[in-house]
C-alpha positions in Angstrom: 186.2 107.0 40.3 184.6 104.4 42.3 183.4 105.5 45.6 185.5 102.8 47.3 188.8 103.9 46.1 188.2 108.2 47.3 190.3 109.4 49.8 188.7 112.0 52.4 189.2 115.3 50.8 186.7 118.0 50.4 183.2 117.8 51.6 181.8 117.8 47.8 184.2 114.9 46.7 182.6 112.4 49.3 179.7 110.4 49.0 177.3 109.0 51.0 174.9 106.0 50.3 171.7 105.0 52.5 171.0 101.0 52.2 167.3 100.9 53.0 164.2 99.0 51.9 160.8 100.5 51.8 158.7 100.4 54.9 161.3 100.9 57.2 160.7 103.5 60.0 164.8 103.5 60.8 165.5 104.3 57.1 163.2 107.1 57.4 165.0 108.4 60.3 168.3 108.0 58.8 167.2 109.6 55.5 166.1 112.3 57.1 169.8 112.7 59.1 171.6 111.9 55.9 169.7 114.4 54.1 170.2 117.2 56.9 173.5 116.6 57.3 175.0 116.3 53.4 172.4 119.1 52.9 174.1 121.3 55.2 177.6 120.3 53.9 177.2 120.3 50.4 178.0 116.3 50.0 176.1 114.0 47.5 174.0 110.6 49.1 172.3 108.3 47.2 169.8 106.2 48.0 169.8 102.1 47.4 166.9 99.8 48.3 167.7 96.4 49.4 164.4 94.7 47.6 165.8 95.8 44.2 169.8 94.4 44.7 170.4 90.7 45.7 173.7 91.0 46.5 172.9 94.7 48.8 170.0 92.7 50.4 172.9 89.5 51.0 175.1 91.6 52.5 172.7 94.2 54.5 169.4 92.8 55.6 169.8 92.2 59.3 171.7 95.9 59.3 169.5 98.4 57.6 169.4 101.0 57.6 172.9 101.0 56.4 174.9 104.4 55.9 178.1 104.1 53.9 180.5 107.1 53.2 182.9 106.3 50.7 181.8 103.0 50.2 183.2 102.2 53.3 180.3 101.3 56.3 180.4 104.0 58.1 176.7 103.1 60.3 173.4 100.9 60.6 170.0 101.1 62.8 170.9 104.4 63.9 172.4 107.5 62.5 173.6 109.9 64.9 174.1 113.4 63.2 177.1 114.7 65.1 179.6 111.1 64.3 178.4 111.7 60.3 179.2 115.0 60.3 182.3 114.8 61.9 183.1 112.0 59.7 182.3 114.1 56.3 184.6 117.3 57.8 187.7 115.6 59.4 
């Protein structure tokens, strides 16, 4: 099922994406939140890199780091560990 269409369930059902671009000292931040957290709670992330998608660099560039859960925006710049969390467990 497409990732824009889940509803929140389980912590293994959701899915987290991380719109970054290589280079990016943010997107290393946040991949390294992103991995902590959905490491801790068992939820799959996935990585996408701007420079490789037109449409994901249309959409994100001025943003990245962009963190989506559900394919729903959940974050950019910044990725505070306690507001993911708390998003992936309510």
């Amino acid at each position: 099922m497409s990732p824009l269409f889940r509803r929140k369930g389980a912590p293994g059902d959701r899915l987290v994406t991380l719109i970054r671009k290589p280079g990016c000292h943010l997107c290393d931040d946040a991949q390294a939140v992103v991995e902590k957290v959905c490491g801790d709670l068992g939820v799959p992330w996935e990585q996408k890199d701007i420079t490789q998608d037109q449409a994901l660099h249309d959409q994100y560039w001025e943003q990245i780091p962009v963190v989506l859960v559900d394919g729903r925006q959940h974050t950019f710049w910044r990725v505070d560990e306690g507001r993911l969390r708390k998003e992936l467990t309510d």
